[in-house]
C-alpha positions as CSV (number, residue, x, y, z in Angstrom):
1,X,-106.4,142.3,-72.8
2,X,-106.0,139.8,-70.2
3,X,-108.5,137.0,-71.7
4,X,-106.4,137.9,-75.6
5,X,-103.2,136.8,-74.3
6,X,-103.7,133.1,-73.8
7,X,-105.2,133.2,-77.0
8,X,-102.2,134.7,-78.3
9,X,-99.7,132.0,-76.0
10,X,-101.4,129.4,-78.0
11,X,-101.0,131.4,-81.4
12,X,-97.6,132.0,-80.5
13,X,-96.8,128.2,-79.2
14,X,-98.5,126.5,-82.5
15,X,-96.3,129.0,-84.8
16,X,-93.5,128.5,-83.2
17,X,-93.6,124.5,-83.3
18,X,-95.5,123.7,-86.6
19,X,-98.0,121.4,-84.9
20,X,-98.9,120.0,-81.8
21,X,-95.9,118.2,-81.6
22,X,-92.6,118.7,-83.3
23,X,-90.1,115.7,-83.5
24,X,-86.3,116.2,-83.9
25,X,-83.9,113.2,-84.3
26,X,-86.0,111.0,-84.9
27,X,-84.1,107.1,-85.0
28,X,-84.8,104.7,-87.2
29,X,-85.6,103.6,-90.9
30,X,-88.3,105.2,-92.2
31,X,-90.8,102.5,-92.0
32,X,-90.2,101.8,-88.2
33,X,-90.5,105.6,-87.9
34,X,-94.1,106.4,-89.5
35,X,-95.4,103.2,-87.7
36,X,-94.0,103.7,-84.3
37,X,-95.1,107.8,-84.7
38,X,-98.6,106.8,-85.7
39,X,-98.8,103.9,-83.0
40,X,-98.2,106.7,-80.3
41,X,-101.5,107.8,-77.9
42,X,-103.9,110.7,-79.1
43,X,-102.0,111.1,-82.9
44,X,-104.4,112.1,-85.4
45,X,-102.0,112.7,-88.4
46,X,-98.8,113.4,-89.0
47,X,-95.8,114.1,-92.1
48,X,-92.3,114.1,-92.2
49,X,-90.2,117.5,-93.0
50,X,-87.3,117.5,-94.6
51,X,-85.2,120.7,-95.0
52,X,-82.1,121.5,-96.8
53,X,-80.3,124.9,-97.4
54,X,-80.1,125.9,-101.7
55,X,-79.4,129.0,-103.7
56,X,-81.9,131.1,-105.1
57,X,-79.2,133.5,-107.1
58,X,-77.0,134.7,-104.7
59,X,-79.5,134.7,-101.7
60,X,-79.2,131.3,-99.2
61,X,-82.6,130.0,-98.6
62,X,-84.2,127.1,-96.9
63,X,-86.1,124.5,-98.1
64,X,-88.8,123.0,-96.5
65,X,-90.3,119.6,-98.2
66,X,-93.5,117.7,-96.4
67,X,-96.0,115.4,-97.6
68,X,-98.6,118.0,-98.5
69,X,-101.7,115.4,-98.8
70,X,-101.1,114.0,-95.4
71,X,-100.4,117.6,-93.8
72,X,-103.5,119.3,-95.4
73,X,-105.7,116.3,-94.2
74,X,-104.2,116.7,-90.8
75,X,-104.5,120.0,-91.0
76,X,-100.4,120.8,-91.1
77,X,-98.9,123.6,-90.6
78,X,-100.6,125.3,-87.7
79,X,-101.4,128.2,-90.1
80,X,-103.4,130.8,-88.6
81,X,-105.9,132.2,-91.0
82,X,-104.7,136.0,-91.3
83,X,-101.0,134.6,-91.9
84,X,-102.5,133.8,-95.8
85,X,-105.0,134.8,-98.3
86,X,-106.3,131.0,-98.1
87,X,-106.4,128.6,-95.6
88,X,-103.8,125.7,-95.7
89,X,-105.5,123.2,-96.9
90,X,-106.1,125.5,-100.7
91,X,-102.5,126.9,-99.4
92,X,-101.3,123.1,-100.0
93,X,-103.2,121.3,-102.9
94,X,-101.3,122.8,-106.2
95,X,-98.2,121.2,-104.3
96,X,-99.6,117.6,-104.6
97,X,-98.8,116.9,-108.1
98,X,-96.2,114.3,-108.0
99,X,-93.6,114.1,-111.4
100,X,-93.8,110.2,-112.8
101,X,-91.3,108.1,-111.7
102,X,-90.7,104.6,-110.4
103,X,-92.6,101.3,-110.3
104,X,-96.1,101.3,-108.4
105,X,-95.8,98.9,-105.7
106,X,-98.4,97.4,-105.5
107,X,-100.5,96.3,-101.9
108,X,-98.8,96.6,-98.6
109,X,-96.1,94.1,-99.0
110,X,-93.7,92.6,-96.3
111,X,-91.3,91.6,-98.7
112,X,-89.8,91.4,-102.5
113,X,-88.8,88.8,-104.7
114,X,-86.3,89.2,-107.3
115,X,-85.0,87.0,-109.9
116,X,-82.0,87.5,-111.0
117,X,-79.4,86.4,-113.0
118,X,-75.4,87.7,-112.2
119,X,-72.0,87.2,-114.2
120,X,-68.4,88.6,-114.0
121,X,-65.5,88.5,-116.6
122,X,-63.2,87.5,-113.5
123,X,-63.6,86.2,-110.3
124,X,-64.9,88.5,-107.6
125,X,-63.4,89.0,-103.9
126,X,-65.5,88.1,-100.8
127,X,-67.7,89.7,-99.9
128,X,-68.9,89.9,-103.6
129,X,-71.5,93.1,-104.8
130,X,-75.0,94.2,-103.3
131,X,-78.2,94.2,-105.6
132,X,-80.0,97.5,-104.3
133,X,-83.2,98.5,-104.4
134,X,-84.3,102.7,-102.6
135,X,-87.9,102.1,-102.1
136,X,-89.7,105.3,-102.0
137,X,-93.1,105.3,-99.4
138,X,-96.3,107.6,-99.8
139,X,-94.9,110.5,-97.6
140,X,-91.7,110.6,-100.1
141,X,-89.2,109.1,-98.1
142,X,-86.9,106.6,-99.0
143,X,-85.2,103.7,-97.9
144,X,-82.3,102.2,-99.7
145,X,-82.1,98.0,-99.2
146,X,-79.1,96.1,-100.1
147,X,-79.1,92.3,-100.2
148,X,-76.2,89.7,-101.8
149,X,-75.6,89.5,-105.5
150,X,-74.7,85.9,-106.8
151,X,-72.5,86.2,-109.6
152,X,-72.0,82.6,-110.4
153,X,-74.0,83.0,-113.4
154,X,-77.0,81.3,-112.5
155,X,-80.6,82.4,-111.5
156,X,-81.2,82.9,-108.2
157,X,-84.2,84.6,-106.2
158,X,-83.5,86.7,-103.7
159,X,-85.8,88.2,-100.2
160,X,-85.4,91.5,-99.6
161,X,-87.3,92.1,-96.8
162,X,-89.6,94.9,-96.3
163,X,-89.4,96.3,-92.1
164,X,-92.8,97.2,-90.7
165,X,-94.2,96.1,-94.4
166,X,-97.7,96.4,-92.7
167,X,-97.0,99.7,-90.7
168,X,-95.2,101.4,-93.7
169,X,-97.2,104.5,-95.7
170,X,-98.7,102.7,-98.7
171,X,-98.6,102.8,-101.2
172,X,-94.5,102.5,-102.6
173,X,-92.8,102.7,-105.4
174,X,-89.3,101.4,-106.7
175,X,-87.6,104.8,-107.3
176,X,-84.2,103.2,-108.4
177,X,-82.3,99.6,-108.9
178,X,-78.6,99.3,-108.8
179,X,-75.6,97.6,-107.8
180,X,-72.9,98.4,-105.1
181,X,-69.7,96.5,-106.1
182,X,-67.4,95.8,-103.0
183,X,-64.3,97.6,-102.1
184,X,-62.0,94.9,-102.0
185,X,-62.0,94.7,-105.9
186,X,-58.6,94.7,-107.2
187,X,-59.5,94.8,-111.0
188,X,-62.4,96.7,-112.8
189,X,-64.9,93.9,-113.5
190,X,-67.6,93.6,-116.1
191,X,-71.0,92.4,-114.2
192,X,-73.7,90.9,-116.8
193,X,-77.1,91.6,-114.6
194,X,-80.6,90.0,-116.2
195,X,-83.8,90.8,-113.6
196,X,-86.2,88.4,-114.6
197,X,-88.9,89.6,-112.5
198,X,-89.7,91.7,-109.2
199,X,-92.3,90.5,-107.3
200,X,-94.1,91.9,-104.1
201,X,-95.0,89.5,-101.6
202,X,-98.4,90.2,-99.5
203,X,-99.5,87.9,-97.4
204,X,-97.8,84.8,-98.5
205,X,-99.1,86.1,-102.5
206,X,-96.4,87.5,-104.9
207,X,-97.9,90.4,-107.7
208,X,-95.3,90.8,-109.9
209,X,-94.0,94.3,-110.7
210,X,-94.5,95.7,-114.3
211,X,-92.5,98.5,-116.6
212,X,-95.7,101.0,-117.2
213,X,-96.4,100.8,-121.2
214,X,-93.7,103.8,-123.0
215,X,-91.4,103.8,-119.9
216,X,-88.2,103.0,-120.1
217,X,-84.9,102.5,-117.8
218,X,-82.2,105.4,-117.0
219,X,-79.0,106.2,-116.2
220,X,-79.7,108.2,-112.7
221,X,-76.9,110.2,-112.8
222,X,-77.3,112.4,-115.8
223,X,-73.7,113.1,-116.0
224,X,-71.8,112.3,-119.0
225,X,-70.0,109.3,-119.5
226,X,-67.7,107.4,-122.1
227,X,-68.0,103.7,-122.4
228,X,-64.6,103.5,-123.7
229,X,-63.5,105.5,-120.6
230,X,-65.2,103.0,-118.7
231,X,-64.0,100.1,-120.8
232,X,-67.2,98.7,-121.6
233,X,-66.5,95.5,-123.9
234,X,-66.4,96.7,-127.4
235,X,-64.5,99.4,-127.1
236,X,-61.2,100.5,-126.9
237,X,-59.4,103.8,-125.8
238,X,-55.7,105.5,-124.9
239,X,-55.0,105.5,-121.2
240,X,-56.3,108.8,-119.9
241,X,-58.1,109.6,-122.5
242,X,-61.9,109.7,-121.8
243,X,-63.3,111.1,-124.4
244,X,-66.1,113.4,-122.9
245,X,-65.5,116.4,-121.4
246,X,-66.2,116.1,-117.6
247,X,-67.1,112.4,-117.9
248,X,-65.9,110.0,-114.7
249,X,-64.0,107.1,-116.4
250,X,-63.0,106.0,-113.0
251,X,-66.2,105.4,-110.9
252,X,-68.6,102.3,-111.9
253,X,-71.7,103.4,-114.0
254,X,-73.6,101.7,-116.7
255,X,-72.0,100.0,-120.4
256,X,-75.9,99.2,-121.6
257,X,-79.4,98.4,-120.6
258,X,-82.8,97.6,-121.6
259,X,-86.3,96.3,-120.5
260,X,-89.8,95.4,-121.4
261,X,-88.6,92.4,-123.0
262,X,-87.8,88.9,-121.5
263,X,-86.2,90.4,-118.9
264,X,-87.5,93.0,-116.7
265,X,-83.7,94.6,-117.0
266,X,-80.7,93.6,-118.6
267,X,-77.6,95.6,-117.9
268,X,-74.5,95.5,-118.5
269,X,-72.5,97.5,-115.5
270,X,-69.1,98.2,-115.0
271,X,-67.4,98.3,-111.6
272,X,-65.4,101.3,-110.2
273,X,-61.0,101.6,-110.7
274,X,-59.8,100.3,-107.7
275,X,-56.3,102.0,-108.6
276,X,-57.7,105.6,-109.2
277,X,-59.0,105.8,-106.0
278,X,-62.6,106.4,-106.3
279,X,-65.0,107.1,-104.3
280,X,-68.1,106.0,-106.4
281,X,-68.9,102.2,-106.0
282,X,-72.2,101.7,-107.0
283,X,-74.1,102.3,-110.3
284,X,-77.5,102.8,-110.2
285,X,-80.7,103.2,-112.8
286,X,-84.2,105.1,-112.8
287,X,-87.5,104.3,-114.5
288,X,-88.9,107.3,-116.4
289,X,-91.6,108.1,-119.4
290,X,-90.1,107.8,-122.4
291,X,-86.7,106.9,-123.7
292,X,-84.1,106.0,-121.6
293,X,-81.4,108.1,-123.4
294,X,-80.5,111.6,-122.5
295,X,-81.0,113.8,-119.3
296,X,-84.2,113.9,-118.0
297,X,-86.5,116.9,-118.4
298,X,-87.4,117.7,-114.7
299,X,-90.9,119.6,-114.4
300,X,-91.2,122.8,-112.5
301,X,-92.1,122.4,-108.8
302,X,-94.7,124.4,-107.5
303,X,-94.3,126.0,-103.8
304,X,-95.2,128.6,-101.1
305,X,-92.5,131.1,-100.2
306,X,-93.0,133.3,-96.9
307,X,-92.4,137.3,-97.2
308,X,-89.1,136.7,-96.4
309,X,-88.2,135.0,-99.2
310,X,-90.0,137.2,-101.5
311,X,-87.6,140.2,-100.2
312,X,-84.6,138.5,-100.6
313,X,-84.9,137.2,-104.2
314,X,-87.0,140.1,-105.3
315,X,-90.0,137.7,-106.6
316,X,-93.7,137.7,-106.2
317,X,-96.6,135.1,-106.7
318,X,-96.6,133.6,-110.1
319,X,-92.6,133.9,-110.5
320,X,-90.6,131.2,-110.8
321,X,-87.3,130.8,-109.4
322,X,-84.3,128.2,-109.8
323,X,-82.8,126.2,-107.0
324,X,-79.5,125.2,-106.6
325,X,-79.0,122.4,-104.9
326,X,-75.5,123.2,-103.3
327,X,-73.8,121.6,-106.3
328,X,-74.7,117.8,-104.8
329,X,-75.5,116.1,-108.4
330,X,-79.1,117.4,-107.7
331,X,-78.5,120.2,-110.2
332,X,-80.7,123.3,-110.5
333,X,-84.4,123.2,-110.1
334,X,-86.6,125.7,-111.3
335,X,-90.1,126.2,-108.4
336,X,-93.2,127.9,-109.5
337,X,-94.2,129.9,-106.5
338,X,-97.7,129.6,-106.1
339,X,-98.9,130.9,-102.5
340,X,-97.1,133.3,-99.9
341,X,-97.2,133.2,-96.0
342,X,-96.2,136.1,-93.7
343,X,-94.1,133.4,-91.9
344,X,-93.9,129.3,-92.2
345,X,-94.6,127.8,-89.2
346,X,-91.9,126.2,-87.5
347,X,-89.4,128.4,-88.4
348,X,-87.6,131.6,-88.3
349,X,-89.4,134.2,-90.0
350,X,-86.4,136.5,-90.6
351,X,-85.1,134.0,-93.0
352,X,-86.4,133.0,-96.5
353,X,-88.3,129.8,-97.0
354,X,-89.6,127.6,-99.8
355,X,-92.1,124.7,-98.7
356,X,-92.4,121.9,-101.3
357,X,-94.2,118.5,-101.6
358,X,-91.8,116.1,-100.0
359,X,-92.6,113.4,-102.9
360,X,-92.2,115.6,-105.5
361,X,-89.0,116.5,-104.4
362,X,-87.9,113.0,-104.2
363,X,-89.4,112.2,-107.3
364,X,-87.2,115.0,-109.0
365,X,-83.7,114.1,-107.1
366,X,-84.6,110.4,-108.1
367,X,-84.6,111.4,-111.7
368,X,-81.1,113.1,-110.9
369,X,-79.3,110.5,-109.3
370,X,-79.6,112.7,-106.7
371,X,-79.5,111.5,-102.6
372,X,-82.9,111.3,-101.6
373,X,-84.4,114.1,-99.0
374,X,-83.9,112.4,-95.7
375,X,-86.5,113.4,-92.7
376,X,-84.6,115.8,-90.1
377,X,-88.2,115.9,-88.0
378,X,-91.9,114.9,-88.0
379,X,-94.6,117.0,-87.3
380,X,-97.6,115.5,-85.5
381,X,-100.9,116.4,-84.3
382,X,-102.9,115.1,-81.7
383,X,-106.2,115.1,-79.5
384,X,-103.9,114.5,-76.4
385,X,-101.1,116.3,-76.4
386,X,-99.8,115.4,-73.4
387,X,-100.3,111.7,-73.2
388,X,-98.9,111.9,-76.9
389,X,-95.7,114.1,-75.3
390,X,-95.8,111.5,-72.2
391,X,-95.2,108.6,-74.1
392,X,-92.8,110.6,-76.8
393,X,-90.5,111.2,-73.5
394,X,-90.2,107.7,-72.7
395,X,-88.8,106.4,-75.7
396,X,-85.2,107.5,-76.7
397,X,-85.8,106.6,-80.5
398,X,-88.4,109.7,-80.8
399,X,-85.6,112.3,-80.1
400,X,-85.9,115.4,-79.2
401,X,-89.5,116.6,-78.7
402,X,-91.0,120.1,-78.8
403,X,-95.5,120.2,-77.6
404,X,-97.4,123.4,-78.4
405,X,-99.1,123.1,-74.6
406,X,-95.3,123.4,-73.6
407,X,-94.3,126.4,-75.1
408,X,-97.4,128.3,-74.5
409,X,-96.9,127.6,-70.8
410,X,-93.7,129.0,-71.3
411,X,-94.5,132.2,-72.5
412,X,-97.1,132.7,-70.2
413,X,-94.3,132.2,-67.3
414,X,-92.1,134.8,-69.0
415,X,-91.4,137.3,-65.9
416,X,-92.5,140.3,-67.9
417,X,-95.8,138.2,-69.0
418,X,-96.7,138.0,-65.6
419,X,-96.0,140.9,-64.2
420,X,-97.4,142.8,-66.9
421,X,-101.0,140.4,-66.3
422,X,-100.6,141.1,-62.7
423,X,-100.3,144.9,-63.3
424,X,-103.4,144.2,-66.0
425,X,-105.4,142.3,-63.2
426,X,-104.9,144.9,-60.6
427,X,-106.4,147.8,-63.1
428,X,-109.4,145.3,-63.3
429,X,-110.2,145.0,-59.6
430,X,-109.5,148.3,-58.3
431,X,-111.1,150.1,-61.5
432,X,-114.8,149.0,-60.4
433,X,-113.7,150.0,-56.4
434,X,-112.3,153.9,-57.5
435,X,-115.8,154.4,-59.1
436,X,-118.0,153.1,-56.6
437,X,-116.0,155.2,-54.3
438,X,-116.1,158.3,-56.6
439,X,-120.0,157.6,-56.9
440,X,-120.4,157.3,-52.9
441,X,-118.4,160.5,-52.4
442,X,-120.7,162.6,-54.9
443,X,-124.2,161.2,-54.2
444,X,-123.5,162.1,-50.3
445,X,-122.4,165.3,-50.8
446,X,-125.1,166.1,-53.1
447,X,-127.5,164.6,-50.5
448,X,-125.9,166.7,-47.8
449,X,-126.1,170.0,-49.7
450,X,-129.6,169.6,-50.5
451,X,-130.8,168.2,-47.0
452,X,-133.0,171.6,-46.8
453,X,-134.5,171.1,-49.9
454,X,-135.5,167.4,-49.4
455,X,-137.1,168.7,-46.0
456,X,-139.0,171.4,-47.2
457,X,-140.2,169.0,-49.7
458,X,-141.2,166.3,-47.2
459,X,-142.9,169.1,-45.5
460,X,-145.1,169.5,-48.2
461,X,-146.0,165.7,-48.4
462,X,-143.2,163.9,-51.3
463,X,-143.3,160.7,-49.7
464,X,-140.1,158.8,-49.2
465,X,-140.3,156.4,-52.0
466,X,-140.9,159.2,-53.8
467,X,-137.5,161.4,-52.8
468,X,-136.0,157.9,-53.4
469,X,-136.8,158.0,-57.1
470,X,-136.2,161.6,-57.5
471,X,-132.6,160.8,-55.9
472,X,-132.0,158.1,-58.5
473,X,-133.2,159.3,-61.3
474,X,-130.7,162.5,-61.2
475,X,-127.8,159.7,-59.7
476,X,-128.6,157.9,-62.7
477,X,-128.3,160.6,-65.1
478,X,-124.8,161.6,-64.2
479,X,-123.7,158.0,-64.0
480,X,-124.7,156.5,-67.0
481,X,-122.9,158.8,-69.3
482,X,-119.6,158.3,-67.8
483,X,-120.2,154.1,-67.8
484,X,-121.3,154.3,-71.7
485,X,-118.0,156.4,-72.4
486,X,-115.7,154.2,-70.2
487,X,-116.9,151.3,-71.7
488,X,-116.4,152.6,-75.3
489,X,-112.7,153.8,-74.3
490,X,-111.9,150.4,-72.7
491,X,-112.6,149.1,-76.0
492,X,-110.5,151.2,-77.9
493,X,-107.6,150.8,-75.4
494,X,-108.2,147.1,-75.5
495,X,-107.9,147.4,-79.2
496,X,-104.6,149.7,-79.1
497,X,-103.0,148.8,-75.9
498,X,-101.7,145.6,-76.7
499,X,-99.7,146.3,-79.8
500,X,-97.1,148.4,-77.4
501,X,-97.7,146.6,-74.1
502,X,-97.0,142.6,-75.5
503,X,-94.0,142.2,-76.6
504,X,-91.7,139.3,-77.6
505,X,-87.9,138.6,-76.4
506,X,-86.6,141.4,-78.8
507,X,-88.6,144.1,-77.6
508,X,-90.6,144.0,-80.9
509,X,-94.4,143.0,-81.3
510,X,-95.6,139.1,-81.5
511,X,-95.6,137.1,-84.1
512,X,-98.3,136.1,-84.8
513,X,-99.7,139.6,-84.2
514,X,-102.1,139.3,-80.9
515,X,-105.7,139.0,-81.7
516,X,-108.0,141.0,-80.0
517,X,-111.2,139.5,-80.8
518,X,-110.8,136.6,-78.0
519,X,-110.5,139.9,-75.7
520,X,-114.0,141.7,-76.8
521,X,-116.5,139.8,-74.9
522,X,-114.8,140.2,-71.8
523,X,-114.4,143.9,-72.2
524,X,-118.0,143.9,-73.2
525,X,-118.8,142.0,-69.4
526,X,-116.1,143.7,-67.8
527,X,-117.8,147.0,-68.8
528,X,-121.6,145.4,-68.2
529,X,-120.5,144.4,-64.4
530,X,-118.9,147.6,-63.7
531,X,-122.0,149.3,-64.7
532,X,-124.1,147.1,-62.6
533,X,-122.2,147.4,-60.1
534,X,-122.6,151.2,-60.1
535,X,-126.2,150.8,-60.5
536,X,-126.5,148.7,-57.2
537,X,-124.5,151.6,-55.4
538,X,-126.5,154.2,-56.7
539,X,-129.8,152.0,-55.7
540,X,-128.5,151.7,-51.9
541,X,-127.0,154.9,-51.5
542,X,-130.3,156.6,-52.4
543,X,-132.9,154.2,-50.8
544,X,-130.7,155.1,-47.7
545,X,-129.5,158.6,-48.7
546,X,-133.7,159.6,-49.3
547,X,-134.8,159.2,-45.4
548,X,-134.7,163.1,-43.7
549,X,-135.5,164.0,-40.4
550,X,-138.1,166.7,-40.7
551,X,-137.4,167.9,-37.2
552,X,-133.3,168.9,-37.6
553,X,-133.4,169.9,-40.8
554,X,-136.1,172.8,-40.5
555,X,-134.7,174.0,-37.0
556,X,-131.0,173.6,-38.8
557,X,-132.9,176.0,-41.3
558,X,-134.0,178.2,-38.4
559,X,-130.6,178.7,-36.9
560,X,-129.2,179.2,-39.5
């Protein structure tokens, strides 16, 4: 038991973070945060995790999104095998199919290029709109840049830079294009916006960026909308009267648009009613397969649930199940649930979880107009922990950090923990001592009891050496027996023992269950010393047990 519980500190600790290291508040744009995290001493891999609390029916559950390609290669989550019916990495692949969506970016680029082409219908205040771009990297996360629009009418080409380009996770994608009008507008304006062309710039080179053959642009909020309400040109409508049910006259969305032509995009875009009061500025479009008319048809999502989960909703493997996104324009999203866990490292196992593919998930609330999943930690692994923790603790911008060495420390200073391996260690030293004792005790009094008998024999020439094996070989008989059988119940008590003995803060057995195998070879040498050590008493205590004198023990026989 004593050599299974830092096995089961370590089980314990890697459950409870994730990974070797768990990173909370992490500051920082996403670029600067992968670079800077995989610039750091001893990391071998790491993934961002994004959570969010949904809806699964009436049941609040938790969802847990991570770039499954770069965790499986890492070998993220710290999964211990029993927790599954497959290890992580077959626990993680269906999750890797990404929905298509965006424009490939392609190389690692420091920067883009846009041409573009802006006019109003009226004058526009200072400071005068945004073009924006929300460039999605490999792990799923993305950025959203925002550089000046000139609206004089004219083509103009405009940087937007790219932060740690070189130390981003390649390859991106342009998830969605927009325009963010400013606040100071005091009349809804018409805006007239022709992309000529996108380029990416790589080492002083520009690649321009393509629309994918059958692909076409989006609206990315699916909502409905009126372009009279919006008073697109062409059309003409009461005051009030919008025209569709539910649609949001008011905000600034999208007259018209196309692409593929001439013009990587034309649109035509309207800007927001300054005197309604509303809160949406910006319009914004997707790419997607197929036309760009109608709400998109998401695909189902598949992910692993945790027992938890399973209870709550009442599902099982194979089911699938529809998320709702806490009414946040993400809408409802049905998941496939392809693999279970008895709990999903990192988190509380009492409460149900869904882990997803963070760039699916992306992909999907992209295609929704939805805000992207934002990373609220980063899971890393590492073949120094503690330099890796060292430097983490240094640098304010890694937030808040959390080391599987730390925690398993911990719980193997937990009062009760040592106490309760004090207690064990004890049993272990004086064990052996009680039994050579008890063997010392009974080989001398046997000894004593037959002194006559080992005389008279002596008298009738049994040499020493002789008596000696006689001695031993009867001290041997009625020890060996006993060793077998202690050795077989310490086994089984080694086996049993723990499941009521280890405990966690609540009284109630570990999680992850302690392992017993890491325990078995010691047992197996606990129980071989003690057994030598028994043989080595009963191979003195004869040899010096055997030697009678002739003389006293025949006239002890006399008088008596």
């Amino acid at each position: 038991m004593l050599a299974a519980l830092p096995a089961s500190d370590r089980d314990r600790a890697a459950h409870t973070v994730g990974a070797d290291l768990r990173l909370s508040g992490v500051s920082g744009p996403p670029a600067r945060q992968h670079g800077a995290l995989a610039a750091l001493p001893g990391v071998t891999g790491l993934t961002p995790v994004a959570e969010k609390s949904v809806f699964v029916g009436s049941s609040v559950v938790q969802t847990v999104a991570l770039d499954s390609a770069a965790a499986s290669a890492a070998g993220l989550p710290s999964l211990r095998q029993d927790l599954a019916d497959r290890p992580a990495p077959a626990l993680l692949a269906p999750l890797t199919a990404v929905p298509a969506h965006g424009i490939a970016v392609p190389g690692e680029p420091t920067a883009l290029e846009v041409t573009v082409t802006a006019s109003a219908d009226r004058p526009l205040p200072e400071p005068g709109p945004e073009l924006l771009l929300w460039i999605q990297d490999a792990n799923g996360l993305t950025e959203q840049l925002a550089v000046p629009l000139p609206a004089d009418g004219r083509p103009h080409t405009v940087t937007v830079p790219l932060a740690g380009g070189e130390r981003r996770a390649h390859p991106l994608t342009l998830g969605r294009l927009g325009v963010d009008f400013t606040d100071r507008q005091r009349a809804r304006t018409t805006l007239d916006l022709r992309l000529t062309r996108i380029g990416a710039v790589t080492d002083g080179q520009r690649t321009d960026l393509a629309l994918p053959p059958g692909w076409s642009w989006a609206r990315a909020d699916p909502a409905p909308v009126d372009p009279a309400a919006l008073g697109c040109p062409g059309t003409e409508t009461a005051p009030g009267d919008t025209g569709v049910p539910g649609a949001r006259g008011e905000y600034a969305d999208a007259c018209g648009w196309e692409g593929g032509g001439a013009d990587l995009l034309h649109a035509v875009l309207r800007s927001h009613d300054p005197l309604s009061g509303a809160t949406r500025q910006s319009v914004a479009l997707t790419v997607r397969p197929g036309p760009g008319t109608g709400a998109p048809v998401l695909p189902v999502l598949p992910a692993l649930a945790d027992r938890a989960l399973l209870d709550a909703v009442r599902a099982k493997a194979g089911d699938t199940v529809e998320l709702d996104w806490d009414r946040d324009g993400g809408g409802v999203q049905k998941v496939l649930i392809t693999g279970v866990v008895d709990g999903l490292p990192g988190y509380d196992r009492t409460h149900g979880h869904l882990l997803l593919d963070l760039r699916a998930v992306a992909a999907n609330r992209a295609l929704t107009g939805a805000p992207p999943p934002t990373a609220t930690r980063w899971w890393l692994t590492s073949d120094d922990p503690a330099a890796t923790r060292a430097a983490v603790a240094v640098d304010g911008r890694f937030g808040r950090p959390q080391s599987a060495p730390e925690v398993a420390a911990a719980l193997a200073d937990d009062p009760f923990r040592t106490g309760l391996r004090c207690a064990w260690l004890l049993v272990l030293v004086t064990a052996p001592l009680f039994a050579v004792t008890a063997l010392t005790l009974h080989t001398v009094s046997a000894v004593r009891s037959r002194q006559r008998e080992f005389a008279v024999l002596r008298a009738l020439g049994v040499r020493t050496g002789e008596l000696t094996a006689l001695l031993r070989a009867e001290q041997v008989a009625v020890t060996v027996p006993p060793v077998l059988l202690g050795g077989a119940l310490g086994l089984l008590l080694a086996a049993l023992l723990p499941a009521f003995t280890v405990l966690d803060d609540r009284a109630g057995p570990v999680f992850p269950a302690l392992a017993t195998a890491p325990g078995r070879p010691a047992t197996v040498l606990t129980a071989l010393a003690a057994g030598l050590l028994l043989a080595l008493a009963v191979l003195v205590l004869t040899r010096l047990l055997a030697r009678v004198d002739l003389v006293r023990a025949l006239r002890a026989g006399e008088d008596g």
